[in-house]
N, C-alpha and C positions, 0 to 999 in steps of 0.2 A: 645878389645880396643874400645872405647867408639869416636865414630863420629856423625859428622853434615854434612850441607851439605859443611860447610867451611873447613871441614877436622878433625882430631883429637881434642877434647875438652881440654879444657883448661882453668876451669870456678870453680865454688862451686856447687853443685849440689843435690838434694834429690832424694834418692832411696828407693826401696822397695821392698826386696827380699818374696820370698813364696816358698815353698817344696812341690813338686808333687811327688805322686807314677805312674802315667801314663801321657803318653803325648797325650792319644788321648782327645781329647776337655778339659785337664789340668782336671781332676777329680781325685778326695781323694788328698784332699792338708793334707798335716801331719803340724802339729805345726800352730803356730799364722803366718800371715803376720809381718813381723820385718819391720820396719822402719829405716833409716839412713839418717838422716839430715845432709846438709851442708858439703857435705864430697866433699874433696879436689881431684879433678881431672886434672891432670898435662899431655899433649901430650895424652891423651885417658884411661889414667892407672889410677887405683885407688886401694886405698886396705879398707875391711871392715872388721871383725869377727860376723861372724854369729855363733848359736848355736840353732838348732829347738831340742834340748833333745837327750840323749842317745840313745833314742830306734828310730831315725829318721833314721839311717840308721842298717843295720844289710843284708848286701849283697846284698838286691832286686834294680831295675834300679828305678834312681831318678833324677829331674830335678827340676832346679831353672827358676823360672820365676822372670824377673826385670821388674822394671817400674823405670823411671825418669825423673825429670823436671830439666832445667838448664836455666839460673840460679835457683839457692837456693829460695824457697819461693813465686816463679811465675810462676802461669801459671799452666795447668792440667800437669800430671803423661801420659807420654808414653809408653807404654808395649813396650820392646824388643825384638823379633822374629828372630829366632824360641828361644824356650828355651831351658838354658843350659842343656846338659848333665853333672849330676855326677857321678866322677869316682874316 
């Protein structure tokens, strides 16, 4: 869930996913940074589709790093911490 200090978001927002194979200082990113403009954020939820390629996952631990600005269009990209695990 996506918060401020006002609580849950509630806005347009741009994000910016990336694919790590480790989480120690985020080294060997797999695929391109993907970008997501203007995606609708409602109470802190959002939904995107990502795809970094077939071969991006295949068992080994991987984590998503986000960055985002809200609103849409303003202002620098905040990295989210820590980053996500996927499972």
């Amino acid at each position: 869930q996506l918060k401020n200090a006002s609580g849950p978001v509630n806005d347009h927002c741009d994000f910016l996913f990336s694919l790590w194979d480790s989480l120690a200082n985020l080294t060997g990113q797999i695929g391109t940074t993907q970008a997501k403009p203007d995606i609708a954020v409602s109470n802190g939820f959002f939904t995107v589709q990502l795809d970094f390629g077939a071969s991006a996952f295949g068992g080994e631990a991987r984590w998503l790093e986000i960055a985002v600005r809200c609103p849409a269009g303003s202002g620098s990209f905040v990295t989210l911490t820590p980053p996500e695990p996927v499972v």
